[in-house]
N, C-alpha and C positions, 0 to 999 in steps of 0.2 A: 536444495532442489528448486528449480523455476521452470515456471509455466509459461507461456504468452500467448495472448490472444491478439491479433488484431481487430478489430471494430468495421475498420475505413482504414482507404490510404495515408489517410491524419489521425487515425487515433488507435491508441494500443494500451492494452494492461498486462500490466506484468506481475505477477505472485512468484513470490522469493519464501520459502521455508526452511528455516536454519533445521540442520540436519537433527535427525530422532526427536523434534517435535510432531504431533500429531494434533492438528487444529481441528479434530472431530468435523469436520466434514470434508467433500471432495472438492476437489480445484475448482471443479466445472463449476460447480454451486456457488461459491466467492466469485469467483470472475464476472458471473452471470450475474448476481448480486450485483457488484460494480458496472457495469453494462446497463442494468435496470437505470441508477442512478446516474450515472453520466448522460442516457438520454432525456432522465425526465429535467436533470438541469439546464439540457440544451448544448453540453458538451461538444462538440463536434471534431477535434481537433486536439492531440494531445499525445503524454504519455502518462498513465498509473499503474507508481509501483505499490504494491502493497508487499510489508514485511510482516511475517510471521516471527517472532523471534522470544527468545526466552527472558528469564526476568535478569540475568547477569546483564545480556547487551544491552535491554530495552534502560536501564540501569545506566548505563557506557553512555547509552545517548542521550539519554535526559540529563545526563551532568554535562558531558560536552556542548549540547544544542543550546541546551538554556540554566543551566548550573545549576539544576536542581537534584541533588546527591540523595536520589530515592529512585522505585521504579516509578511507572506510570502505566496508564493504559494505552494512548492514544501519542502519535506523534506524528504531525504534519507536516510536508516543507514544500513551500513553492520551490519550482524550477527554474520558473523562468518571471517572477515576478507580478505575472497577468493574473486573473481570477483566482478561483477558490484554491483554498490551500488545505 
């Protein structure tokens, strides 16, 4: 499932939930969430995806991203190189 929200004509977040996860809250709430924090960074221009995703993928990615053969919690990746990641 995915949500999107635009911001601005420059900035947008996007929520991706791998199917039959239930992240105990509603979209709105996360989105809004990220919205909170991209203005108080000064954000103004962008795209944020965030992934919901179970412990096999999150697993898939920490080994491919960075070789680490475990899950994890958290996985960042710049886009486009420029600021926060």
């Amino acid at each position: 499932m995915s949500t999107e929200s635009a911001l601005s004509d420059a900035l947008e977040i996007e929520l991706i939930v791998d199917d039959g996860l239930d992240p105990g809250v509603e979209d709105a709430a996360l989105i809004g969430a990220a919205a909170v924090t991209l203005v108080r960074l000064k954000v103004t221009r962008g795209h944020l995806a965030i992934a919901i995703v179970g412990a096999d993928r999150i697993h898939e990615l920490n080994l491919e991203h960075r070789a680490v053969d475990k899950p994890t919690d958290v996985l960042s990746f710049p886009v486009d190189g420029e600021g926060i990641a």
